[in-house]
C-alpha positions in Angstrom: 41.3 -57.7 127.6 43.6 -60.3 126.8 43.0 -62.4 129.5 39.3 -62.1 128.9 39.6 -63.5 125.5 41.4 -67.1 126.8 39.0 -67.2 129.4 36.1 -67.0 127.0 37.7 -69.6 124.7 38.3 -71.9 127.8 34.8 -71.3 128.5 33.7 -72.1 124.5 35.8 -75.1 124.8 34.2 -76.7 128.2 30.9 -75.8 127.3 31.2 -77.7 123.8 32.8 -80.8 125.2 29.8 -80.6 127.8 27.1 -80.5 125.2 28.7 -83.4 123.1 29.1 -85.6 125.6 25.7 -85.4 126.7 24.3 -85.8 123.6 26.7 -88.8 123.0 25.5 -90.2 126.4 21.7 -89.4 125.9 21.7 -91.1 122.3 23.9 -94.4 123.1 22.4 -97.4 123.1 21.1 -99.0 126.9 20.7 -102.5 127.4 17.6 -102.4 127.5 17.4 -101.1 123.9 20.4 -102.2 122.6 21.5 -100.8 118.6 22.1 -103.5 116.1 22.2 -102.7 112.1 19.0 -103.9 111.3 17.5 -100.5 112.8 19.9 -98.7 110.7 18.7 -100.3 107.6 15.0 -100.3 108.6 13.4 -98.7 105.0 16.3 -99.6 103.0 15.7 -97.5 100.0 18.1 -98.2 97.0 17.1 -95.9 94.8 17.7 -93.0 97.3 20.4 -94.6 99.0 22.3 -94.5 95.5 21.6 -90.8 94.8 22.5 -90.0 98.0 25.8 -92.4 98.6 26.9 -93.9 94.7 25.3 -91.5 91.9 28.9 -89.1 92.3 31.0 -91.7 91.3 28.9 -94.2 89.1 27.2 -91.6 86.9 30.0 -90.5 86.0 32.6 -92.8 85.9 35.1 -91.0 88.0 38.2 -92.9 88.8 37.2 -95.5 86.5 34.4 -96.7 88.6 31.5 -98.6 86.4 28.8 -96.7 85.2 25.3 -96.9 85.9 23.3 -98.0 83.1 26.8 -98.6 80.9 26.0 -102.4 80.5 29.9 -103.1 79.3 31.2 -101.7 82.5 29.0 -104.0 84.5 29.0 -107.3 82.6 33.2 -107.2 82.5 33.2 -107.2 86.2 30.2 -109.5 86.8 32.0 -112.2 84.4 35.2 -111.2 86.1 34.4 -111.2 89.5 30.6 -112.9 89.7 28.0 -111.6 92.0 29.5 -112.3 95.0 33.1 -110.7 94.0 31.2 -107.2 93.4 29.6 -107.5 96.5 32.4 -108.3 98.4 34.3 -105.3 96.5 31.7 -102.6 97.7 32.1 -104.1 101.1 35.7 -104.5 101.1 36.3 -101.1 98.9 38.6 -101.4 95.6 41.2 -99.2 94.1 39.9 -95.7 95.5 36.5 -96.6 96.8 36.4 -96.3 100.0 35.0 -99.7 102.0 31.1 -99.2 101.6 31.4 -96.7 99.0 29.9 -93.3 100.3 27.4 -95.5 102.4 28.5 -95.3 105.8 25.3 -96.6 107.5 24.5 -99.4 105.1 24.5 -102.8 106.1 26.5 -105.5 104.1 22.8 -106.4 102.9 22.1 -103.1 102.1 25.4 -103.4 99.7 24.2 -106.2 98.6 20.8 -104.8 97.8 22.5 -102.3 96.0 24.6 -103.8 93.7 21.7 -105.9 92.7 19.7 -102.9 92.3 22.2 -101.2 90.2 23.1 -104.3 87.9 19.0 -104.3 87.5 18.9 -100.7 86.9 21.4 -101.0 84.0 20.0 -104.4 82.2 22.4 -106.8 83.0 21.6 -110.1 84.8 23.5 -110.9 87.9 
């Protein structure tokens, strides 16, 4: 019985190594269709992307990260920083944000589209 049990989880262990690498190998980019960001960010939607990636941390404020529609939060570091310093920042990551945030896929345009969107969303001019 014992023996059967390793064998199974040999087994269990081959077979799932097997199945990812043929999925990684069926879904990797050829050269004749090679994968470059701009089909990643095809349908860039800000308003979903930030629900989905931002809206944890900048609704509330966690960790001291600015606040959507909190206009003081966002003019101090816009005067501090200008547009292209918060940019850079959600590229880059600052203090406990993570380099693109939650946003994983995005594109540095996408970041960029997003902190434009959220500056708009809140009232302040960038």
């Amino acid at each position: 019985m014992k023996f059967k049990v390793k064998s199974m989880i040999k087994s269990g262990v081959a077979l799932s190594g097997l199945v990812l690498a043929t999925v990684m190998a069926a879904g990797s980019a050829t050269a004749s269709q090679p994968l470059t960001l701009a089909q990643v960010s095809d349908g860039f939607d800000p308003a979903a992307t930030y629900t989905q990636s931002f809206a944890a941390c900048h609704n509330s404020g966690a960790a001291g990260a600015p606040r959507m529609g909190n206009e003081g939060d966002w003019t101090e570091r816009l005067e501090d920083k200008g547009l292209d310093g918060l940019i850079e920042s959600t590229i880059t990551g600052i203090g406990v944000m993570p380099a693109k945030g939650m946003c994983f896929t995005c594109t540095d345009e996408d970041l960029g589209a997003m902190v434009e969107y959220i500056l708009a969303e809140t009232g302040v001019e960038p």
